[in-house]
Backbone as CSV, one residue per row, in Angstrom:
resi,resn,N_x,N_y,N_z,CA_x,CA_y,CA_z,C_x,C_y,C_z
1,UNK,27.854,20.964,-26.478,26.963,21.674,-25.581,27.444,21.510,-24.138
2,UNK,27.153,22.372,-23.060,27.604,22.592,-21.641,27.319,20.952,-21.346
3,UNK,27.674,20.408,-20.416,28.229,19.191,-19.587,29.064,19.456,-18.869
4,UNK,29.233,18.477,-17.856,30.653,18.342,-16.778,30.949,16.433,-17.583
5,UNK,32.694,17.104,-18.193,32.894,15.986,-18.839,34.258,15.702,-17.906
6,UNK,34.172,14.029,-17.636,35.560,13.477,-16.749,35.380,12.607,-17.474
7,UNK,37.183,12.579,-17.476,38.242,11.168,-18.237,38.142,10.490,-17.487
8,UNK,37.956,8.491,-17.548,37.517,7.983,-15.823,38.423,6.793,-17.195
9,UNK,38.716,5.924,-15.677,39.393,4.463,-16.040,38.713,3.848,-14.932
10,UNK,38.687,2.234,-15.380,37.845,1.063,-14.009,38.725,-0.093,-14.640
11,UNK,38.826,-0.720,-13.287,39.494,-1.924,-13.841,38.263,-2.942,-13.774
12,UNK,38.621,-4.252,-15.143,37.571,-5.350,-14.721,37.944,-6.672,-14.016
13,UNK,37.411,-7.382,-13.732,37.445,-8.488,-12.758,38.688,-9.395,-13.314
14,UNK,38.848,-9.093,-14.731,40.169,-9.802,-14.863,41.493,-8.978,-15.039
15,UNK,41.252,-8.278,-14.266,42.629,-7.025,-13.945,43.082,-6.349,-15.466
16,UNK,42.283,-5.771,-16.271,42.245,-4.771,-16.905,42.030,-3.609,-16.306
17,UNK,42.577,-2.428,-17.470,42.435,-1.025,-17.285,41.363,-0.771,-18.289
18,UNK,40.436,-0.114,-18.370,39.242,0.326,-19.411,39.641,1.938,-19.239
19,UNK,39.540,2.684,-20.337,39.458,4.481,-20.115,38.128,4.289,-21.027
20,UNK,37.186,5.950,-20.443,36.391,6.290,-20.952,36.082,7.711,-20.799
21,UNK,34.998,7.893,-21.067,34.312,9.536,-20.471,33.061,9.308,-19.819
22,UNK,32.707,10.789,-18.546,31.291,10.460,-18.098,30.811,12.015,-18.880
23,UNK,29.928,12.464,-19.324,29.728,13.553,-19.761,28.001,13.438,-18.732
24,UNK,28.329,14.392,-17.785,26.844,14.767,-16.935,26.327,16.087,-17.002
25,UNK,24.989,16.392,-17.162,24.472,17.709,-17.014,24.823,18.221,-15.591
26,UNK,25.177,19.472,-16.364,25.143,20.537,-15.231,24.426,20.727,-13.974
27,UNK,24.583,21.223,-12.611,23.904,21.099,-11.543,23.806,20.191,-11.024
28,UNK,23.254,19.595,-9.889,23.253,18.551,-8.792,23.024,17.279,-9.733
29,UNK,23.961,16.248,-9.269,23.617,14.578,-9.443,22.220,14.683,-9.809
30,UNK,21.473,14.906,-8.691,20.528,14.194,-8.309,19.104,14.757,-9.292
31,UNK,19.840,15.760,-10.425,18.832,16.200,-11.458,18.954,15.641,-12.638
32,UNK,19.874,14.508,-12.810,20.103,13.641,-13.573,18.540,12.931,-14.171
33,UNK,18.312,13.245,-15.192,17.119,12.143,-15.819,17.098,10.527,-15.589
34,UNK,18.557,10.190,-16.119,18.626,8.627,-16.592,19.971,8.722,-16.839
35,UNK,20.785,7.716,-16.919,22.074,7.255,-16.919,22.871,6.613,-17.891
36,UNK,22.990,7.035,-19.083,22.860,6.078,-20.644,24.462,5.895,-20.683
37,UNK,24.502,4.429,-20.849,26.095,3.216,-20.839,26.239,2.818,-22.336
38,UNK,27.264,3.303,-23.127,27.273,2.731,-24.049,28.399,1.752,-24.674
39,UNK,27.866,1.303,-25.586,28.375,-0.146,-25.853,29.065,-0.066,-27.526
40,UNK,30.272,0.343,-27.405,30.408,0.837,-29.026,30.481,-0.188,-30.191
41,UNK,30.557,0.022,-31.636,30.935,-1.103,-32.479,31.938,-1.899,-32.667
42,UNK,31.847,-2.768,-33.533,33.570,-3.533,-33.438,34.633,-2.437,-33.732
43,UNK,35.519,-2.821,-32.539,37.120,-2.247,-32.580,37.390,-2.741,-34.493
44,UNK,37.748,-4.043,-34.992,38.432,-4.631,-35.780,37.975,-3.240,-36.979
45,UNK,36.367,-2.623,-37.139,36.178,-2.264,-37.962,35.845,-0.787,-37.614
46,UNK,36.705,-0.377,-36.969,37.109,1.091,-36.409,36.580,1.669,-35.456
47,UNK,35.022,0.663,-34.694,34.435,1.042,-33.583,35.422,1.478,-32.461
48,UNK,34.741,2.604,-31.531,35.333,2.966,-30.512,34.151,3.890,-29.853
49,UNK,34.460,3.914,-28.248,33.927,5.332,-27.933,33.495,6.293,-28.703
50,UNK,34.592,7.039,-29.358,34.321,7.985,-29.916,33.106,7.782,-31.294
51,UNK,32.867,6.432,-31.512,31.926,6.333,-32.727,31.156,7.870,-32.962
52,UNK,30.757,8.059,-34.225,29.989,8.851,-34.341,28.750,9.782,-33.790
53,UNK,27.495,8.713,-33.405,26.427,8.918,-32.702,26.899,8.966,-31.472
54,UNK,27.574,7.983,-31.023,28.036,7.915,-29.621,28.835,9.207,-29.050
55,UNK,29.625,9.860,-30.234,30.224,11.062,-29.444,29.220,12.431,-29.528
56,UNK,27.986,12.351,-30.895,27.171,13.136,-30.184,26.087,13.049,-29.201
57,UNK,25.876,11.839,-28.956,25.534,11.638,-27.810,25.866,11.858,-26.747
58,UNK,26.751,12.367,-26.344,27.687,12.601,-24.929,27.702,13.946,-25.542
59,UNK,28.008,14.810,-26.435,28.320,16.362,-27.152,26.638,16.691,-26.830
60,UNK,25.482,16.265,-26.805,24.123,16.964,-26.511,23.403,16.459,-25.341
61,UNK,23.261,15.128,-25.476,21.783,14.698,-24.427,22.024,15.612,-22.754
62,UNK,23.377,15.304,-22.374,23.837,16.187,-20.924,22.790,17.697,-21.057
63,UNK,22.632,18.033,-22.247,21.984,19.719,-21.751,20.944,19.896,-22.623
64,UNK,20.341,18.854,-23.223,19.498,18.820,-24.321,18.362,18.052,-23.101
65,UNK,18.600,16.520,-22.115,18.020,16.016,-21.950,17.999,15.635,-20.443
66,UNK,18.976,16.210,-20.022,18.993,15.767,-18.354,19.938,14.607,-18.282
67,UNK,20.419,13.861,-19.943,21.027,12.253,-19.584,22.797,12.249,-19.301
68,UNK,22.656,11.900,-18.113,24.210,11.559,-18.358,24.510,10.066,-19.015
69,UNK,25.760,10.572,-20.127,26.545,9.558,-20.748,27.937,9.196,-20.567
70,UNK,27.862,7.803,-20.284,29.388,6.966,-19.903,29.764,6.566,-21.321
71,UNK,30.771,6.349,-21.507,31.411,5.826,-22.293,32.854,5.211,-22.578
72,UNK,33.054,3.996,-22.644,34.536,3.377,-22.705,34.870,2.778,-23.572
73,UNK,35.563,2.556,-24.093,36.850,1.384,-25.114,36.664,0.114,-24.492
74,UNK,36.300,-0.882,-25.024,36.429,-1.963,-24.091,37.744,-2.394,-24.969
75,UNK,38.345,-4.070,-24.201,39.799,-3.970,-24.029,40.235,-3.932,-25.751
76,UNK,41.266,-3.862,-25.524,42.207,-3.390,-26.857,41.504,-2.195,-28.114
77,UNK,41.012,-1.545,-27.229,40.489,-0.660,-28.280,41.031,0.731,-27.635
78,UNK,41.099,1.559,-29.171,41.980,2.791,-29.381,40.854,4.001,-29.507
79,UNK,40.983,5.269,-28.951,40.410,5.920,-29.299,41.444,7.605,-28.758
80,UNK,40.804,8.467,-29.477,41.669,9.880,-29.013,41.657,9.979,-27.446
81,UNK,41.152,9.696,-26.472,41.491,9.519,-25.018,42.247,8.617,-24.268
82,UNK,42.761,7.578,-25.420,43.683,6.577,-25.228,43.192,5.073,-26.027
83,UNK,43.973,4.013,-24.999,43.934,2.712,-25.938,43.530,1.832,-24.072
84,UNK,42.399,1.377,-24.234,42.309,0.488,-23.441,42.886,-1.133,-23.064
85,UNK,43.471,-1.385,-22.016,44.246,-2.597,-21.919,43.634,-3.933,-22.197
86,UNK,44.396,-4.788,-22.791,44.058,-6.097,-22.982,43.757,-6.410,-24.648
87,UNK,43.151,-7.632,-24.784,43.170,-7.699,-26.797,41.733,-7.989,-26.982
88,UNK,40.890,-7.744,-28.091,39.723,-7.884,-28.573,39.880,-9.555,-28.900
89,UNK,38.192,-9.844,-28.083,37.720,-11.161,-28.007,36.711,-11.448,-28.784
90,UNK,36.498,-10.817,-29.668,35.224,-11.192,-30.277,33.870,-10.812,-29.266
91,UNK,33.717,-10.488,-28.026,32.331,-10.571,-27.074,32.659,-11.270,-26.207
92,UNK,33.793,-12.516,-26.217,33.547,-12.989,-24.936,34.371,-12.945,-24.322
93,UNK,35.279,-12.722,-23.715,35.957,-11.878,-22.533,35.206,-10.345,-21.857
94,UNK,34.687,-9.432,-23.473,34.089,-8.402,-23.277,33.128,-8.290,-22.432
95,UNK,32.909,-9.554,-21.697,31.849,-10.073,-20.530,32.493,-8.741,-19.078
96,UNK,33.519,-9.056,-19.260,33.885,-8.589,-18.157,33.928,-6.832,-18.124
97,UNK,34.568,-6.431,-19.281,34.582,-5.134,-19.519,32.725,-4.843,-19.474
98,UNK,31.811,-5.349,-19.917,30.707,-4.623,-19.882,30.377,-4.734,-18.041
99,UNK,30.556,-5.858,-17.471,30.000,-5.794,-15.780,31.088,-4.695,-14.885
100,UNK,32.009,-4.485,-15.714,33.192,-3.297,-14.497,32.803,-2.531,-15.229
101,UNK,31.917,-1.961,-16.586,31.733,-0.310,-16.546,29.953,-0.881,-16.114
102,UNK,29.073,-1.575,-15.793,28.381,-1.245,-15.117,28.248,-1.275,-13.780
103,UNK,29.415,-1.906,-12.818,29.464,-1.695,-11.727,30.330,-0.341,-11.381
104,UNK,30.653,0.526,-12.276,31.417,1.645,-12.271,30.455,2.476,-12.351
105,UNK,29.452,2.629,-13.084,28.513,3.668,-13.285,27.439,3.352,-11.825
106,UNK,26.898,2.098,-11.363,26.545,2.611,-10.428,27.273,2.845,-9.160
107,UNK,28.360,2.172,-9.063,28.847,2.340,-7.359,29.987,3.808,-7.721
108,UNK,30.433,4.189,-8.197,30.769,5.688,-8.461,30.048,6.625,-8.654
109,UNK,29.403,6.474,-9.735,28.439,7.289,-10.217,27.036,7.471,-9.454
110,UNK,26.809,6.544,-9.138,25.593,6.138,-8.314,24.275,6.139,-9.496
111,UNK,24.294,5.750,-10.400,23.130,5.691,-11.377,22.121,5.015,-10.603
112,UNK,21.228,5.566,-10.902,19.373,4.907,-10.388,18.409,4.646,-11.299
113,UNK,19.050,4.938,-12.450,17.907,4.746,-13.832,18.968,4.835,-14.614
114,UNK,19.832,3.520,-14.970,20.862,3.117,-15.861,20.069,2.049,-16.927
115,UNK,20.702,2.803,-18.136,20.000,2.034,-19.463,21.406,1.488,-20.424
116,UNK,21.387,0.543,-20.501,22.401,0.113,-21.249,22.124,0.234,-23.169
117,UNK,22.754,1.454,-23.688,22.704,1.139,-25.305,23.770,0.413,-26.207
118,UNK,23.535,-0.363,-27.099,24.715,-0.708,-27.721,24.325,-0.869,-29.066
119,UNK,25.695,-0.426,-30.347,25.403,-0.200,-31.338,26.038,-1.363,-31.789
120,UNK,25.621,-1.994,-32.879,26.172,-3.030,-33.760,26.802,-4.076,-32.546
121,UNK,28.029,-4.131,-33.198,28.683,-5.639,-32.277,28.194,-4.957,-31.005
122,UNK,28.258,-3.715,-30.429,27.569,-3.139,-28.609,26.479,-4.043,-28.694
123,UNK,25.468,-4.070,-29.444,24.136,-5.048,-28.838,24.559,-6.472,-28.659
124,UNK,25.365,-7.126,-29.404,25.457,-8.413,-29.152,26.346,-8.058,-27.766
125,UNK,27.181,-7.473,-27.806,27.617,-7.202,-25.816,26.422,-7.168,-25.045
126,UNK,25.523,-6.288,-25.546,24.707,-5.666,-24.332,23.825,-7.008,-24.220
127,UNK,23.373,-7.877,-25.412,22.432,-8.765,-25.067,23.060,-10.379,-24.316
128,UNK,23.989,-10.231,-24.992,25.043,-11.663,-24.012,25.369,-11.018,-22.643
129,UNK,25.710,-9.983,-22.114,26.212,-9.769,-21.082,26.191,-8.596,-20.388
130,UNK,24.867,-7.772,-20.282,24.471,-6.500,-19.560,23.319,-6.921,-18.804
131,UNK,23.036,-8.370,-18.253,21.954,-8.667,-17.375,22.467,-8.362,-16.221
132,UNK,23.126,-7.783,-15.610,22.522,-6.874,-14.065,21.462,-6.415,-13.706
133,UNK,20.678,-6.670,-12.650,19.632,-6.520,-12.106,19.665,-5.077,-11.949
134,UNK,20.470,-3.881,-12.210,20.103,-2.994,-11.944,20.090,-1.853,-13.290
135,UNK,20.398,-2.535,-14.225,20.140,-1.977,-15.788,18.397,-2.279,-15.660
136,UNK,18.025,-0.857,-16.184,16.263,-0.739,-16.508,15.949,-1.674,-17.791
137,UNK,16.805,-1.539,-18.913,16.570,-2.074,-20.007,17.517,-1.762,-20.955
138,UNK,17.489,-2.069,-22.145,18.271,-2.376,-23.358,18.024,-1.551,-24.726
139,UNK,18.567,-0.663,-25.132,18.736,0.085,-26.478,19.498,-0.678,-27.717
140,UNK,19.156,-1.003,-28.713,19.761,-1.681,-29.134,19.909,-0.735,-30.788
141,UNK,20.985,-0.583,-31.544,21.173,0.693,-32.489,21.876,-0.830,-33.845
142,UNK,21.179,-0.950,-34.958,21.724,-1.494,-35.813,22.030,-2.608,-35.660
143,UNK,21.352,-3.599,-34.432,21.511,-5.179,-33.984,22.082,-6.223,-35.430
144,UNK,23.350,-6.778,-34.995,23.310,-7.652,-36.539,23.334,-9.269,-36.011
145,UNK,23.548,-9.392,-34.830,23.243,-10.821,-33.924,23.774,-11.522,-34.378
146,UNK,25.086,-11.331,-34.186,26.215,-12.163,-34.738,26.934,-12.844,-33.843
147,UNK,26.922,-12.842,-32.301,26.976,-13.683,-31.903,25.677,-13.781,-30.749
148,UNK,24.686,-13.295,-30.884,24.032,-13.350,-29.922,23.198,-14.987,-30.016
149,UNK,22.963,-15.640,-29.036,22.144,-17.165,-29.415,20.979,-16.967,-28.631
150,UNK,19.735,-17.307,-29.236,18.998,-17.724,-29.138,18.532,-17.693,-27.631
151,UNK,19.576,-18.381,-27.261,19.636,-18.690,-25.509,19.570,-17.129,-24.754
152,UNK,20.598,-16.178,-25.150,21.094,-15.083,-25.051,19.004,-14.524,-25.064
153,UNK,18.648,-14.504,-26.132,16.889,-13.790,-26.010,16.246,-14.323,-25.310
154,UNK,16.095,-16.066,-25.100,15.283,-16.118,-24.404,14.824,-16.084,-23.031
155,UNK,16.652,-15.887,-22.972,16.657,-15.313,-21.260,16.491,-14.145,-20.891
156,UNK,16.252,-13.187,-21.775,15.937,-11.575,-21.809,14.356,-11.691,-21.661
157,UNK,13.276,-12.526,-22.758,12.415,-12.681,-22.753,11.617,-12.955,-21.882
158,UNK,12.086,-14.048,-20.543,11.719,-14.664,-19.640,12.145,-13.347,-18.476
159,UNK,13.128,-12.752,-18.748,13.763,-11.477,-17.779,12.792,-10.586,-17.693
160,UNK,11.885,-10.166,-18.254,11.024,-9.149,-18.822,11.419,-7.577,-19.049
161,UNK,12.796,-7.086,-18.842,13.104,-5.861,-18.737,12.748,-5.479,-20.331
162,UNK,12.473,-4.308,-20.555,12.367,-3.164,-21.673,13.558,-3.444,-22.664
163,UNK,13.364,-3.832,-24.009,14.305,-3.466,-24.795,13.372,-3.283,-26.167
164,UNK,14.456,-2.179,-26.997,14.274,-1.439,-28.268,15.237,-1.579,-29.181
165,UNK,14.810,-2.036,-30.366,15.599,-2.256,-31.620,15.304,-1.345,-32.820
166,UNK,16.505,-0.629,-32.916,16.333,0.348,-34.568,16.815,-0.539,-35.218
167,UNK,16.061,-0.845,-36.110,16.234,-1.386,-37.518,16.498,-0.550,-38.570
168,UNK,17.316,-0.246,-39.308,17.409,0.235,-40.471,16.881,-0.066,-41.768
169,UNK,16.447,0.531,-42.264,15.469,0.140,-43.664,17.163,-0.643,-44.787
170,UNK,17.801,-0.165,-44.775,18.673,-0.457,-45.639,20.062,-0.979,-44.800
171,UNK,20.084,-1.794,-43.746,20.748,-2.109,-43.035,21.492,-3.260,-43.737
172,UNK,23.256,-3.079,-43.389,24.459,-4.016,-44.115,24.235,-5.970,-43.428
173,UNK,23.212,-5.728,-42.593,23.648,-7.118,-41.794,21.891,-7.676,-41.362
174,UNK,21.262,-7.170,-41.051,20.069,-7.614,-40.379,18.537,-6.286,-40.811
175,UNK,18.065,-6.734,-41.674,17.070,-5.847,-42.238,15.690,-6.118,-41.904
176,UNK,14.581,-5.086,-41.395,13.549,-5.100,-40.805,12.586,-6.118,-40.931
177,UNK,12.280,-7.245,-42.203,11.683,-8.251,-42.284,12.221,-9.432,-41.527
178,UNK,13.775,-9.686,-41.668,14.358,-10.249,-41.212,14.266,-10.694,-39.655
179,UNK,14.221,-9.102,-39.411,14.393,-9.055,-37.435,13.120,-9.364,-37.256
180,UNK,12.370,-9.051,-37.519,11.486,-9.679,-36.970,11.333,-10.958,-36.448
181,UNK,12.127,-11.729,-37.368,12.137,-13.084,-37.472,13.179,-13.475,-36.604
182,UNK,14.188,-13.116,-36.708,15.268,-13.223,-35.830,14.967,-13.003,-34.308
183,UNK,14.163,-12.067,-34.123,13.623,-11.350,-32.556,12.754,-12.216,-31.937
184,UNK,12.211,-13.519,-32.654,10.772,-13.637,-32.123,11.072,-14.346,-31.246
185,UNK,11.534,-14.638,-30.349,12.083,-15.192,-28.867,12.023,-14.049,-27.831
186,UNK,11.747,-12.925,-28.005,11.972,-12.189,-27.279,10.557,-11.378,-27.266
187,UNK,10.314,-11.824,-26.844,8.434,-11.455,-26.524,8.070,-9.906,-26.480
188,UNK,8.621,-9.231,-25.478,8.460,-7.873,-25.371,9.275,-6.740,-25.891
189,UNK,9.914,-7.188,-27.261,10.836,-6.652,-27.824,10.119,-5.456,-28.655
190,UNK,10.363,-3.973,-28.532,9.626,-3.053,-29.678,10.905,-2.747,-30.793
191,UNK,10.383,-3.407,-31.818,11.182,-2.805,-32.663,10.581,-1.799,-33.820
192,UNK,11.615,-1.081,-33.944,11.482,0.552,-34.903,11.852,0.494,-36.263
193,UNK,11.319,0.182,-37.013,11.375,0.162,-39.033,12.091,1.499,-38.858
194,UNK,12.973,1.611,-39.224,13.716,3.586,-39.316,13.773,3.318,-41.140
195,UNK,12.931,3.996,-41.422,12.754,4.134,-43.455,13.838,5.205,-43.632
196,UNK,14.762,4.405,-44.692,16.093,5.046,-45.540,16.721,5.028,-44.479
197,UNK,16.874,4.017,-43.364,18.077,4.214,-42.142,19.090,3.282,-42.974
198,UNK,20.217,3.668,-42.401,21.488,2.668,-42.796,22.323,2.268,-41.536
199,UNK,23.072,1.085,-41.633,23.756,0.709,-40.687,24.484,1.767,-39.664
200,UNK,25.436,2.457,-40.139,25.869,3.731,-39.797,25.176,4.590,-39.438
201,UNK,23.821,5.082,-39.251,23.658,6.295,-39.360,24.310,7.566,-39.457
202,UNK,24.877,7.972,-40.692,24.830,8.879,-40.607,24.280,10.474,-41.646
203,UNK,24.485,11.166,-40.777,23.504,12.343,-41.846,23.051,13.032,-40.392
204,UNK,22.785,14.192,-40.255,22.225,14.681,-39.330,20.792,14.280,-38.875
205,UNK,19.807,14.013,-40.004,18.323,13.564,-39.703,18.313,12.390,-39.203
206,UNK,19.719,11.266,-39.599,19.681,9.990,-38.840,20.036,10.235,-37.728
207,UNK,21.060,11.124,-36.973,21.512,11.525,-35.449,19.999,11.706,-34.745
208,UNK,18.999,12.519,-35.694,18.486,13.150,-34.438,17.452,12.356,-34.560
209,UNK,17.212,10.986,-35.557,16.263,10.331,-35.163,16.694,9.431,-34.053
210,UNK,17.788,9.094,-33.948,18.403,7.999,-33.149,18.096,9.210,-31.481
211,UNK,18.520,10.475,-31.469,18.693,10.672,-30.092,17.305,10.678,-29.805
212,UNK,16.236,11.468,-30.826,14.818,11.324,-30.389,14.801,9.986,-29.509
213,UNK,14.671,8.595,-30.452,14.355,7.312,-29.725,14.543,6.996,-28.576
214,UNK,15.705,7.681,-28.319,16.922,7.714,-27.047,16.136,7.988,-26.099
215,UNK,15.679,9.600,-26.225,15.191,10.058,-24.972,13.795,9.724,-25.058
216,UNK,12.810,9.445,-25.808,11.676,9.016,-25.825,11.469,7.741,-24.699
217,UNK,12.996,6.999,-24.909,12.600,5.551,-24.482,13.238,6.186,-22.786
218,UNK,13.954,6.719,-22.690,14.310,6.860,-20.585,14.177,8.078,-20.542
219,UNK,13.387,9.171,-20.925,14.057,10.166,-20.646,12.911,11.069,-21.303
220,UNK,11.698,10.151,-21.326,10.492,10.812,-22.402,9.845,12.633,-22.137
221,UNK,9.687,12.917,-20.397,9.404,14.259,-20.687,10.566,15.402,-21.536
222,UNK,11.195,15.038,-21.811,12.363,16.044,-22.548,11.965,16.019,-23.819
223,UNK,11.384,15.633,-24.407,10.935,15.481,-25.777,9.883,16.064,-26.397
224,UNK,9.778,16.966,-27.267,10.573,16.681,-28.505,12.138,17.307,-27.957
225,UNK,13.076,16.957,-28.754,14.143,17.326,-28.843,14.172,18.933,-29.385
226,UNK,15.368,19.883,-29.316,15.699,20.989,-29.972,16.461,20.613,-31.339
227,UNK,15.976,21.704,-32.345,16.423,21.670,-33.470,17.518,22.364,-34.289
228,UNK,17.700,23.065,-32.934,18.573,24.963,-32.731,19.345,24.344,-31.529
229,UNK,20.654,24.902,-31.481,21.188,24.782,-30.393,22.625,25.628,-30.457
């Protein structure tokens, strides 16, 4: 769907190159809804930018929802716009790649209502290391909290910013009874039972439940979503 899409690179604090995309709706900046940063799955297990949801996410919300979407490779990861510099750390180096694409989205971009989402291994990024004071809150798509500690929630908890967890009914790693249990450090956490969801989402009815959530949660007058396009 229509967007203004740019190829962008940022370096991070430990002298990496990151490539990504910004995909923004049409017309002035300043009609921008919200600013959605995403956080893709593990490289090792084919995550990238381009993930699935993530590339229709950047292919609709721009003209569906007002949202502009960033998106990058963090280091050593490959995708059809290239291969970002440096080697996969498991999350922790990825410290750095998540604070240079959020100091990229706002001091370039100028975001004013930046929401950080991250899918699978993305949430354990986004929850170890997307506390900037100027992220609104936290999307979290298929959480399996594999390295996230304890410590990691309860400093979110005590933080008070907004975060949302899709749970998948049939999820490979962390399933809706479970999270609960797993979450309960995190006080103001809403989490979403998604019935017959799977880790992956995919299927078209799982896309458009995931973008619904999306824009419901930053971006709520745009909603309902279109079904036609």
């Amino acid at each position: 769907m229509p967007a203004n899409r740019t190829p962008i690179s940022f370096l991070t604090a430990d002298g990496l190159r990151l490539i990504g995309e910004v995909a923004s709706p049409l017309g002035p900046i300043g009609e921008r809804s919200a600013t959605l940063l995403c956080l893709h799955p593990n490289p090792t297990g084919g995550g990238m930018m381009d993930s699935h949801i993530y590339k229709k996410v950047s292919n609709r919300l721009p003209a569906m929802a007002g949202i502009e979407v960033i998106r990058f490779n963090t280091r050593g990861t490959t995708s059809e716009a290239g291969t970002s510099e440096g080697s996969f750390d498991n999350g922790g180096l990825e410290k750095y790649d998540v604070e240079a694409a959020i100091n990229f989205a706002c001091d370039e971009y100028k975001a004013e209502s930046l929401w950080v989402i991250g899918w699978s291994f993305g949430t354990d990024l986004a929850l170890r290391h997307a506390r900037d004071p100027r992220v609104k809150g936290l999307i979290l798509l298929s959480p399996p909290l594999m390295t996230t500690q304890e410590s990691d929630l309860e400093w979110w908890s005590n933080d008070g910013r907004p975060i949302t967890a899709l749970i998948p009914e049939f999820d490979d790693y962390l399933k809706p009874e479970e999270a609960k249990i797993r979450f309960r450090a995190l006080k103001q956490i809403h989490l979403i039972n998604v019935d017959e969801g799977k880790h992956l989402w995919v299927g078209e009815p799982s896309v458009y439940r995931v973008l619904t959530e999306i824009t419901q949660i930053i971006a709520p007058a745009r909603v309902p979503l279109p079904v036609e396009w």
